[in-house]
LOGUFI-222999 format. One record per atom (N, C-alpha, C): atom name; residue number from 1; x, y, z; residue in one letter. Coordinates in steps of 0.2 Angstrom, whole numbers, always signed. Atoms other than C-alpha are relative to their C-alpha. Example, Ala and Ser with C-alpha at 12.3 -4.5 7.8 and 13.67 -1.06 7.14 Angstrom:
2
name resi c1 c2 c3 resn
N 1 +4 -6 +0 a
CA 1 +62 -22 +39 a
C 1 +4 +6 +0 a
N 2 -4 -6 -1 s
CA 2 +68 -5 +36 s
C 2 -4 +5 +3 s
***
This chain:
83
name resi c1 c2 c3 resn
N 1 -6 +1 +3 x
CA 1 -187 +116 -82 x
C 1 +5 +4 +4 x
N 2 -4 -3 -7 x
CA 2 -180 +130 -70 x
C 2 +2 -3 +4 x
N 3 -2 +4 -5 x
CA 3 -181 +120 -57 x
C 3 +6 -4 +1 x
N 4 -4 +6 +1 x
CA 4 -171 +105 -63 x
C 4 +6 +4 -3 x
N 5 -5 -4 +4 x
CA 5 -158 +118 -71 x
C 5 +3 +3 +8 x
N 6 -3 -1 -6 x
CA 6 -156 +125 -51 x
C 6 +2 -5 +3 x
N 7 -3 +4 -2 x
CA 7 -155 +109 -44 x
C 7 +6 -4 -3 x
N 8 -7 +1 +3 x
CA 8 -141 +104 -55 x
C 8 +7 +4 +2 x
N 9 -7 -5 -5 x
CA 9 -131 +120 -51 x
C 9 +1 -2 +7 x
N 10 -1 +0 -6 x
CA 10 -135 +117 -33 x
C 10 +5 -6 -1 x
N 11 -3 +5 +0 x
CA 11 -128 +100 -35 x
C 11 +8 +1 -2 x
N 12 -6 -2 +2 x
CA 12 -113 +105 -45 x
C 12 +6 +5 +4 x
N 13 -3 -5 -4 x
CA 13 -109 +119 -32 x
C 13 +3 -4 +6 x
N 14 -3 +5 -7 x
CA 14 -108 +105 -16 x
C 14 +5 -2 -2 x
N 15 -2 +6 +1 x
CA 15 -99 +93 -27 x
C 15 +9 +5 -2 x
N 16 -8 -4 +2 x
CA 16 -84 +109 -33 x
C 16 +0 +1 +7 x
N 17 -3 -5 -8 x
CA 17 -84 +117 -14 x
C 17 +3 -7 +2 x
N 18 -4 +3 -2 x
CA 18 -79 +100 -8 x
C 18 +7 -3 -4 x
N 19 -8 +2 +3 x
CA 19 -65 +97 -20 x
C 19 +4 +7 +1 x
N 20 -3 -5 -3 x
CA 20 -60 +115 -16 x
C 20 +3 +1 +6 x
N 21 +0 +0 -6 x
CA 21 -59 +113 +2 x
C 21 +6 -5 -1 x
N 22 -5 +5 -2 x
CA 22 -47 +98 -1 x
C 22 +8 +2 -3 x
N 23 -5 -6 +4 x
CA 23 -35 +112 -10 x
C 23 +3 +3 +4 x
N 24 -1 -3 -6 x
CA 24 -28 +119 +5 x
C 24 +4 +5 -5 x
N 25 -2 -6 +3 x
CA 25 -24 +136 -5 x
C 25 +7 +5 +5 x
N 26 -2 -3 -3 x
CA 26 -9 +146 +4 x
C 26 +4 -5 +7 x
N 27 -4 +5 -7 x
CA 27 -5 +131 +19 x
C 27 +3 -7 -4 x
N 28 -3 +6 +3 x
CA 28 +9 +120 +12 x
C 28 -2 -6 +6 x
N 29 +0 +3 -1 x
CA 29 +3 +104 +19 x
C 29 +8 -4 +0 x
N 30 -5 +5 -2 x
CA 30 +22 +95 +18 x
C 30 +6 +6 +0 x
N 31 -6 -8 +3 x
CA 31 +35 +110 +19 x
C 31 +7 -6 +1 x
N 32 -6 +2 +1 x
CA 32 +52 +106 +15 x
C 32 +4 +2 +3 x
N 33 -5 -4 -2 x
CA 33 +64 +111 +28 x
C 33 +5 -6 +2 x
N 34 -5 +2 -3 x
CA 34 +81 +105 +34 x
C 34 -1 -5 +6 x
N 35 +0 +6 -9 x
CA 35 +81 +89 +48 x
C 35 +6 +4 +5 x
N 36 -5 -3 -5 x
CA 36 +90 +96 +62 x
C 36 +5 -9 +3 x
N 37 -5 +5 +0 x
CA 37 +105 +86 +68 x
C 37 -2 -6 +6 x
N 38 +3 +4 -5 x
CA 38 +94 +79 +83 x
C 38 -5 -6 -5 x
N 39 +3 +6 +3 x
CA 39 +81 +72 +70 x
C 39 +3 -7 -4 x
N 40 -2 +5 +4 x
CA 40 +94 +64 +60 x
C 40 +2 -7 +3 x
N 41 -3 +7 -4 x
CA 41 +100 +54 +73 x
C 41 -6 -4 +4 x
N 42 +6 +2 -1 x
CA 42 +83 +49 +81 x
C 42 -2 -3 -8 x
N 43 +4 +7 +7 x
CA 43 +78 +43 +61 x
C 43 +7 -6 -1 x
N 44 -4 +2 +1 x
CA 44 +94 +34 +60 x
C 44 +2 -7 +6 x
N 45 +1 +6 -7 x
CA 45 +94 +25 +78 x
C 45 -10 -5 -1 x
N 46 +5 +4 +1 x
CA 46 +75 +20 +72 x
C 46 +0 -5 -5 x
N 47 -3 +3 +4 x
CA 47 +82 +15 +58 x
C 47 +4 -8 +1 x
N 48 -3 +5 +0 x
CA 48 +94 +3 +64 x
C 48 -2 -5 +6 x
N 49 +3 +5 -6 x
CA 49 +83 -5 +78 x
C 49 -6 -3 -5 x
N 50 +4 +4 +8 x
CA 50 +70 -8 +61 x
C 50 +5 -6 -3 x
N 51 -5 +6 +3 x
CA 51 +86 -18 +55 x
C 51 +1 -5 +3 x
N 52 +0 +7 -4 x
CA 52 +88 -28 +70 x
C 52 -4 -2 +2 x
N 53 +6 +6 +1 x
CA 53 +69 -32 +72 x
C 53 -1 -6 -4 x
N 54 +0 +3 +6 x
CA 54 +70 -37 +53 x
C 54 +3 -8 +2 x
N 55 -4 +3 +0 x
CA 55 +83 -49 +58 x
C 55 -1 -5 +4 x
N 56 +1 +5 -4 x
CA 56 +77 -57 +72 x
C 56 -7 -5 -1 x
N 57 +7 +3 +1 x
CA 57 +60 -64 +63 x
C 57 +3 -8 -2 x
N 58 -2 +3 +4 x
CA 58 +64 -79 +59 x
C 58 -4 -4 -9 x
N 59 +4 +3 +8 x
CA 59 +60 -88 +40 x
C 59 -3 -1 +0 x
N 60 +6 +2 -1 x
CA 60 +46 -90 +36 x
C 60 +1 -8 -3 x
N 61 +3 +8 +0 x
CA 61 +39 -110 +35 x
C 61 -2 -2 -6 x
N 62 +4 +1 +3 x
CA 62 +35 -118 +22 x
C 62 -8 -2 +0 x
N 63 +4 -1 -2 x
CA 63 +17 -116 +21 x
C 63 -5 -10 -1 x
N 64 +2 +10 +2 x
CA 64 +7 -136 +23 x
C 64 -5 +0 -5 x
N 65 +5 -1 +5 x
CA 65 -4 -140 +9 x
C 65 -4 -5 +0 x
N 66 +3 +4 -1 x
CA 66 -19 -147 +13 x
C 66 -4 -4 -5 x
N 67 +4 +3 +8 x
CA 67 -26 -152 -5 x
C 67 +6 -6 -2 x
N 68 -7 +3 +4 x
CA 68 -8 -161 -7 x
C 68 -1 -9 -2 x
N 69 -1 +6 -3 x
CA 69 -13 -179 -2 x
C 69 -4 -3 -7 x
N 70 +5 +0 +3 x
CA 70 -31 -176 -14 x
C 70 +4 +1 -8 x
N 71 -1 -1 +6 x
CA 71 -20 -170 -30 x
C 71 +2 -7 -2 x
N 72 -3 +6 +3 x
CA 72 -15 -184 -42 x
C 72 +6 +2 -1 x
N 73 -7 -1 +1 x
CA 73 +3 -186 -45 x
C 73 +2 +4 -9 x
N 74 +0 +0 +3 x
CA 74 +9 -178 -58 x
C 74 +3 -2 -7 x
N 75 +3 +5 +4 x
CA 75 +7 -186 -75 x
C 75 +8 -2 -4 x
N 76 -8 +1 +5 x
CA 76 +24 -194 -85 x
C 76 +1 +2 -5 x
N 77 -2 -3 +4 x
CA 77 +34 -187 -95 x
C 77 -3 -6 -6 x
N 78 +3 +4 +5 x
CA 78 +28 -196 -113 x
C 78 +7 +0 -6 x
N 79 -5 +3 +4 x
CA 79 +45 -193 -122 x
C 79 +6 -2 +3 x
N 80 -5 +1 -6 x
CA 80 +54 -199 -106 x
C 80 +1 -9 -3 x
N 81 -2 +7 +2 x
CA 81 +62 -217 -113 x
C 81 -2 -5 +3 x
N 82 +0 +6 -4 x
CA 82 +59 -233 -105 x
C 82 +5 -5 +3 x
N 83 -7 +2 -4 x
CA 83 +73 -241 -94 x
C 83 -4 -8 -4 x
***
């Protein structure tokens, strides 16, 4: 009974060390500081070359449908009148 009561703690101890490792305690992983006047203009020229690739894709096609030929037509209306 020992036993299986150690290997549960051992288990339970790998299973918290590695969610605490993903904790990074004391090192801000995303700090927040000011863009300097160089980055804004290097994000803003990427910026505006993203809008001119955007633009030069052209439309997308409509896509061909190869089941189209195989579907049955669609069935008539039944309160549509009779000419």
């Amino acid at each position: 009974m020992l036993r299986v009561l150690l290997q549960a703690c051992v288990c339970l101890c790998l299973l918290a060390g590695t969610a605490f490792a993903q904790d990074s305690v004391g090192v801000p992983m995303n700090p927040k500081r000011p863009l300097t006047p160089e980055e804004v203009q290097q994000r803003k020229a990427a910026d505006e070359a993203y809008q001119a690739a955007i633009k030069k894709i052209p439309d997308k096609k409509t896509s061909a449908d190869p089941w189209g030929n195989i579907r049955p037509a669609a069935p008539a209306s039944k309160n549509k009148p009779q000419q």
